[in-house]
C-alpha positions in Angstrom: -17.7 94.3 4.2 -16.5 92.4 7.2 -13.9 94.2 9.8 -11.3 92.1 10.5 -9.0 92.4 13.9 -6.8 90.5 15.9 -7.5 92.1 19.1 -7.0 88.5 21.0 -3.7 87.7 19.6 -2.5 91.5 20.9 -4.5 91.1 24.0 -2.8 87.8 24.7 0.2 88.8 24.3 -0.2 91.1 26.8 -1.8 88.6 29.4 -4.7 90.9 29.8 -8.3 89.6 30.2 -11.3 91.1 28.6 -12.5 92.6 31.7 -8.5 93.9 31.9 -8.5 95.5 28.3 -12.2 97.1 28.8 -10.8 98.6 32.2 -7.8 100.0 30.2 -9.9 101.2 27.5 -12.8 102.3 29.4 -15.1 100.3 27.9 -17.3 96.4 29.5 -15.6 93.2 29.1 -18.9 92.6 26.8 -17.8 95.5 24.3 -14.3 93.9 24.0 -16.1 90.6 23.6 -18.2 92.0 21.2 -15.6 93.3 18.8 -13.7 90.7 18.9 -16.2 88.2 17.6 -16.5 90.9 14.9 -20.5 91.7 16.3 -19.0 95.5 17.0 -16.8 97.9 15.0 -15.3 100.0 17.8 -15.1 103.6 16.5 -12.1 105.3 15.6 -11.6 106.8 19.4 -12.2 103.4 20.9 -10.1 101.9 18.3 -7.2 104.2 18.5 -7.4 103.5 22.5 -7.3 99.9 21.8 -4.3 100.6 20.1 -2.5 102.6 22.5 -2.8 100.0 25.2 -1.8 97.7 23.1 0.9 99.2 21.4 0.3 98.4 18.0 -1.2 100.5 15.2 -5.1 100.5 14.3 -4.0 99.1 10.7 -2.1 96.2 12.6 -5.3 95.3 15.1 -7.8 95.6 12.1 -8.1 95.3 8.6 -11.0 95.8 6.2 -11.7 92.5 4.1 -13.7 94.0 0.9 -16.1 91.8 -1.0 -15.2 90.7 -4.8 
């Protein structure tokens, strides 16, 4: 059951790089890279962080697609 996010759009929006959001975050530019090819669910801490800097809520960065 697939995590989905929209971390790009958000970080985008924000004109921050990878490296950037990792920085903010405290995290690599490969961890941010990572989650948002979906390879990496970021746990709650990181994703609550994620969603600090980006000032959005968890629920709007990620969503949980269930399988039928």
């Amino acid at each position: 059951m697939p995590l989905i996010n929209h971390l790009k759009e958000y970080r985008a929006r924000f004109h921050l790089s990878q490296t950037d959001l990792g920085n903010l975050v405290g995290v690599s530019r490969q961890t941010i890279s990572l989650i948002e090819r979906g390879d990496y669910n970021p746990s709650v801490t990181l994703a609550l962080k994620i969603a600090k800097v980006l000032e959005a809520t968890v629920e709007e960065l990620f969503s949980y697609l269930e399988e039928q």
